[in-house]
C-alpha positions in Angstrom: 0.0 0.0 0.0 1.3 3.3 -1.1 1.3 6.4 1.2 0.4 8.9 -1.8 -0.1 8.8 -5.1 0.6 11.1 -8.2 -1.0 11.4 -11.4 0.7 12.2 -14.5 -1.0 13.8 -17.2 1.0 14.0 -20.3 0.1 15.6 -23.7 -1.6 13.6 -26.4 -0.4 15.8 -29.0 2.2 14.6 -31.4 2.4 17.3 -34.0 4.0 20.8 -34.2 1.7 23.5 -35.2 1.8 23.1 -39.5 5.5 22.0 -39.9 5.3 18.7 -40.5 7.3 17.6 -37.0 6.2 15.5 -34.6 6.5 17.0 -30.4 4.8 15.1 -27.3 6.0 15.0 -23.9 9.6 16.0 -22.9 10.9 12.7 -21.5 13.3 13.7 -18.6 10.6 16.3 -17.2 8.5 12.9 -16.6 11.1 10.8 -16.3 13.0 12.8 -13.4 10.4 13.2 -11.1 9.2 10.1 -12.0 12.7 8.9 -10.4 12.4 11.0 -7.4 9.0 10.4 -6.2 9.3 6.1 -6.6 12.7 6.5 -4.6 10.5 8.3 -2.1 8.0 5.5 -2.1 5.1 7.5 -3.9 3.2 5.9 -6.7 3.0 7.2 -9.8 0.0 7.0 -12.6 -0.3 8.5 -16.0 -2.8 10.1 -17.9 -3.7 11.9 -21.2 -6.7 14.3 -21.5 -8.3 12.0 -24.4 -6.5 8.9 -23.1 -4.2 6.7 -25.9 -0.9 6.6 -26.4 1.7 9.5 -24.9 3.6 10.2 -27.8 7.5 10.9 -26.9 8.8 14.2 -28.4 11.8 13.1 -30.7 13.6 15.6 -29.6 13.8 14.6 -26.3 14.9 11.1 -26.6 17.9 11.2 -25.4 19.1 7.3 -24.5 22.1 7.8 -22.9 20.6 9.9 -20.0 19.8 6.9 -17.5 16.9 8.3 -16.1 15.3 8.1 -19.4 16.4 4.6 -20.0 15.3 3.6 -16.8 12.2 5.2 -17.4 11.3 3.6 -21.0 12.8 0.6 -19.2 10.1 0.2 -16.4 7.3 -2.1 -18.1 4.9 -0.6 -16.0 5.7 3.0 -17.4 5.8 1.6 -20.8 2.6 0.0 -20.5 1.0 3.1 -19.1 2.0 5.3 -21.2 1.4 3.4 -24.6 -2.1 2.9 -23.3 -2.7 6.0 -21.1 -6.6 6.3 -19.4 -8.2 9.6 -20.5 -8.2 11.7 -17.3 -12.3 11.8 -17.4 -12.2 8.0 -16.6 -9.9 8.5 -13.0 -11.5 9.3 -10.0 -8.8 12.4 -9.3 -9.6 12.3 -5.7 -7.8 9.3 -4.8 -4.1 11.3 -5.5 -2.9 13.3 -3.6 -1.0 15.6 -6.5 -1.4 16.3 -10.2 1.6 16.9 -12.6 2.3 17.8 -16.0 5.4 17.8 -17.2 6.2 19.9 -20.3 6.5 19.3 -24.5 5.7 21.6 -27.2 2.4 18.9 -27.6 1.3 20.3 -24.2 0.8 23.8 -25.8 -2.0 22.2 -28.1 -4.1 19.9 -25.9 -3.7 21.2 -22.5 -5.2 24.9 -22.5 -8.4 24.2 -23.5 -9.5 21.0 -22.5 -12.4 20.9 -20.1 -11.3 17.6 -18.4 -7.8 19.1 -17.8 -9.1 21.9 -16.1 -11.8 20.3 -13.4 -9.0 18.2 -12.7 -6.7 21.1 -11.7 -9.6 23.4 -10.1 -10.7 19.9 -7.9 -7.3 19.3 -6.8 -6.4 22.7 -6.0 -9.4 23.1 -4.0 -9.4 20.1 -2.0 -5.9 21.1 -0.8 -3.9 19.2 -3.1 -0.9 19.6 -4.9 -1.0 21.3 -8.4 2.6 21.0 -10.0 4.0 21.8 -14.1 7.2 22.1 -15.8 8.3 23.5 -18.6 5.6 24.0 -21.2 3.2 22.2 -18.7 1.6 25.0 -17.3 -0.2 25.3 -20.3 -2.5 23.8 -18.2 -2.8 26.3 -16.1 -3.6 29.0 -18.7 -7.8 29.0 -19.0 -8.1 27.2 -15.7 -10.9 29.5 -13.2 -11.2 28.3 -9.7 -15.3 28.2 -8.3 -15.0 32.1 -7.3 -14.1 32.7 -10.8 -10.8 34.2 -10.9 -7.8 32.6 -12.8 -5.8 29.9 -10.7 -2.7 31.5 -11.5 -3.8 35.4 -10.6 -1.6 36.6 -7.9 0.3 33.4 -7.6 4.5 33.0 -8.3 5.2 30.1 -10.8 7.7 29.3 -13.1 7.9 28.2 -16.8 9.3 28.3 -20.3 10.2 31.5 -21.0 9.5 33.9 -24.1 13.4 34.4 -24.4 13.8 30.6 -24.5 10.9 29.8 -26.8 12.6 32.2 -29.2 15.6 30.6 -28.7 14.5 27.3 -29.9 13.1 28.9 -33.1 9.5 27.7 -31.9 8.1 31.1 -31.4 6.0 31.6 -34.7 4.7 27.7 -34.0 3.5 27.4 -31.0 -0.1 29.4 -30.6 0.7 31.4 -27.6 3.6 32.3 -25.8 3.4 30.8 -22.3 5.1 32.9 -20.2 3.2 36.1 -21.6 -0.4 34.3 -21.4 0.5 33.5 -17.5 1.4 37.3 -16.9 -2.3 38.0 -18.9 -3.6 35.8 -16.2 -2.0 37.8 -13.1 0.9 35.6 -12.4 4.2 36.6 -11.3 6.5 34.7 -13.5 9.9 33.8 -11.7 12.5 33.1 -14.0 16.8 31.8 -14.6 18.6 32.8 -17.2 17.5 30.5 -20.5 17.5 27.1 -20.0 18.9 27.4 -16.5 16.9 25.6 -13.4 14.3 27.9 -11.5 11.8 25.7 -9.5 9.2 27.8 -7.7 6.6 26.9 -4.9 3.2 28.7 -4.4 1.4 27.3 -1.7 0.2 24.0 -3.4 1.4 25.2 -6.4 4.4 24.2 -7.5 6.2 24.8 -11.1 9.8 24.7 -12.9 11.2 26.4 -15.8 12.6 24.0 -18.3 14.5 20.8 -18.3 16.8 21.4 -16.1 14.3 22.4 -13.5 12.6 19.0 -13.8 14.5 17.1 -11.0 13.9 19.9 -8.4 10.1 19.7 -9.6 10.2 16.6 -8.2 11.9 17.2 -5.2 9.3 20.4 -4.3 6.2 18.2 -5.3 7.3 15.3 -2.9 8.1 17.5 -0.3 5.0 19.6 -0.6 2.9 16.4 -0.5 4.4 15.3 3.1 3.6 18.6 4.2 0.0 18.3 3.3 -0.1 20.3 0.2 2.1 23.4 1.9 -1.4 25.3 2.1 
């Protein structure tokens, strides 16, 4: 029996905008705190906002990192993730956190999606953790707790920045630029310098910048589950 329990919910989206390239999750931003949280005893279940297969972005693949392998190595993961529920068919009150972890696919699927955001308004609202990296708090973007004002208004978070999306060419692709949209929402972004780690905790809230924040993700969201959600 398992003290707590984390959901995963990772983009279903494999293509980029009109280019022609294929994007899905960012494997080491799931694979990392994947990592942490088992070493900590937590289990760990993945999702998709549709259900189906979690595509991999290509980009990401990166084998000789062996977190990763260890990751695509776990037949559990595997199986989970090549035949991932759709979040409407989990009853989200039995975790005690929700994560997204980033991918370009995230900026597609996630902002809009009615399912994606009752899970995030529940969990928030019951005192549970809410965490993202990367381009995962695109699910944060349209999400309105039951007062009506924007879950991220007023709150500190991190995530992909505009400087890095420009950076990685991706700017004229993807059909919003995070960082600014969370600003429009009343957030108070917290940023590194590109592609450096910046992990920031909010309360329940909990959020990293890129990659290399991924690891610390994990690290807050366990510890901020122990505490109870750090309401």
């Amino acid at each position: 029996m398992y003290d707590y329990r984390v959901l995963f919910v990772l983009t279903g989206h494999d293509s980029l905008g009109d280019t022609g390239d294929k994007t899905g999750f960012h494997l080491s931003e799931a694979a990392q705190p994947w990592r942490v949280l088992r070493e900590a005893g937590f289990h760990v279940d993945f999702a998709t906002p549709e259900g189906g297969e979690a595509p991999i972005d290509p980009g990401s693949k990166d084998m000789d990192d062996s977190v990763n392998r260890e990751f695509l190595e776990d037949e559990d993961v595997n199986a989970k993730i090549k035949s991932a529920p759709a979040l409407k068919e989990l009853d989200i009150g039995e975790y005690d956190a929700i994560y997204f972890p980033g991918g370009h696919g995230t900026m597609w699927d996630l902002p809009d999606n009615k399912d994606v955001q009752d899970a995030i308004r529940k969990m928030y609202e019951n005192d549970k953790v809410v965490a993202a990296v990367c381009h995962g708090p695109a699910a944060f973007v349209n999400v309105k707790l039951s007062d009506g004002s924007w879950l991220v208004d007023g709150k500190k978070l991190s995530a992909f920045t505009d400087e890095e999306e420009r950076a990685v060419e991706k700017d004229d692709i993807v059909p919003f630029l995070l960082a600014s949209k969370l600003k429009e929402r009343g957030a108070t972004h917290e940023k590194a310098d590109n592609f450096e780690e910046s992990v920031t905790v909010d309360g329940r809230l909990v959020t990293g910048q890129n990659p290399a924040s991924a690891r610390g993700v994990g690290e807050a969201l366990r510890d901020q589950v122990k505490k109870g959600g750090g309401s």
